[in-house]
N, C-alpha and C positions, 0 to 999 in steps of 0.2 A: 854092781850095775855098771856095765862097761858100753853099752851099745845104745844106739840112740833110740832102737827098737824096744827096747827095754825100757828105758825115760818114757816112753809112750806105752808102751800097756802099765805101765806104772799110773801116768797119769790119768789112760781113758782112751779110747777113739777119738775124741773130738777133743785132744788137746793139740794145741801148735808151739811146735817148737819154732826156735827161734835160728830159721832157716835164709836168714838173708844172706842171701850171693854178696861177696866181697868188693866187687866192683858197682854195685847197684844204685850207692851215694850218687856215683859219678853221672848216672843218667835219669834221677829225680832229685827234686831237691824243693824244699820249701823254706818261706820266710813266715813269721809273725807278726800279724800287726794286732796290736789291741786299740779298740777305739769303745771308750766306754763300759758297756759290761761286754762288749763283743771282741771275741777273737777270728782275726781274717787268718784264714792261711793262702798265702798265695803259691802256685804251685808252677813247678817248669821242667820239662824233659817229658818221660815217659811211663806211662802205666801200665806194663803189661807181666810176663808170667814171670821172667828175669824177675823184676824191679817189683810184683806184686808185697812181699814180705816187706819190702822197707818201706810200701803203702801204707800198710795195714798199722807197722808200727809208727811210722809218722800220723798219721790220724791218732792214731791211740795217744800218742803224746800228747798231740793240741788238744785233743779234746780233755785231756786231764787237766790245762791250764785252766778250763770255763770252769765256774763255780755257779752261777745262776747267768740266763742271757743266753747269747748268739754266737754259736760256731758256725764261721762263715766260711764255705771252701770254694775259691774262685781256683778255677781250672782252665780257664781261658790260656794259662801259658803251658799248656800242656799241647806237644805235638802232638803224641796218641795214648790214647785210654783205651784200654781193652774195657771185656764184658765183666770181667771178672772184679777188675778196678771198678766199676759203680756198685756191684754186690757188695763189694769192698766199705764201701762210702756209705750205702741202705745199711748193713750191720750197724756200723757206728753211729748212723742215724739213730736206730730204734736201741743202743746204750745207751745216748747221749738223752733220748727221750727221757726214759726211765730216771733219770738224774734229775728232771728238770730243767733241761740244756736243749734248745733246738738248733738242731743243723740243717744250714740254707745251702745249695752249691751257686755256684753263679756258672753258666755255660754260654757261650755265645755262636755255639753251634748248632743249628736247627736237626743236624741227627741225632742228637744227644736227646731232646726230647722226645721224638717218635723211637731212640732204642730204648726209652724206660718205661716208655709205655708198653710197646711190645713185652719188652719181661717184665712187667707188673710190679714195676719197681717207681713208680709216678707219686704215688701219697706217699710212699715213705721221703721221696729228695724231691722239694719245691725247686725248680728251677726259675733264676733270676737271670736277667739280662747283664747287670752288670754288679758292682760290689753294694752301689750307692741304693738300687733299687733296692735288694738283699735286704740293706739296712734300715729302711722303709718303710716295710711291709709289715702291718701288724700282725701280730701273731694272732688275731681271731679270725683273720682273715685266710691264712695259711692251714689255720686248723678247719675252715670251711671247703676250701679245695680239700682239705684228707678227706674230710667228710663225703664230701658232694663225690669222688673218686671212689670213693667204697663203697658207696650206697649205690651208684649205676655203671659200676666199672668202665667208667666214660671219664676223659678230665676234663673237670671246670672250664 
């Protein structure tokens, strides 16, 4: 097996290789903070097609630190996020689910909410104001906005 078209029908269609662009550190980057059973990631630079793969596998790492509790992904130090970076972010949501691990974003930009709504992407990533609120917020309360969003494809 020589090609990387090969590693991929080896794998499947729906496998991803591990396609990060070499410079892409350079223009994302995140920190860890653990507070409790929660892990924050705080995030800074850029989210888009470049930089999407070292998204994807930065999420994938933090989320591997949570064991039960709150992945928190504050995004506020992010200059731009594409569309693709919060599809990015609902995936890991609905693994992190599956785990027993809920993932909060924090955004503090009012487009961010009206673009998740538009893609129908609102019950899966709760959006918080800021880290403090995130961490707050009970989770029956969280699962009631999924709720109330599904049931009248309206949000809470």
């Amino acid at each position: 097996m020589s090609t990387t078209s090969d590693l991929a029908n080896l794998l499947g269609h729906h496998a991803v290789l591990d396609d990060e662009p070499a410079g892409a550190r350079r223009r994302l980057s995140t920190r860890l903070e653990h507070r409790g059973r929660a892990v924050i990631v705080r995030t800074d630079g850029e989210v888009d097609a470049y930089t999407l793969p070292t998204w994807r596998r930065l999420l994938r790492e933090a989320a591997a630190t949570v064991r039960s509790g709150l992945l928190i992904v504050d995004t506020t130090g992010l200059d731009f996020m594409g569309y693709r970076g919060y599809v990015a972010l609902a995936e890991e949501s609905a693994r992190c689910r599956h785990r027993g691990v809920q993932l909060r974003m924090v955004a503090d930009r009012p487009v961010v909410a009206r673009l998740l709504a538009a893609a129908g992407l609102s019950a899966e990533l709760p959006i918080h104001a800021d880290t403090d609120q995130a961490l707050a917020q009970p989770e029956a309360e969280v699962n009631r906005s999924r709720a109330i969003w599904s049931d009248t494809g309206r949000s809470a």
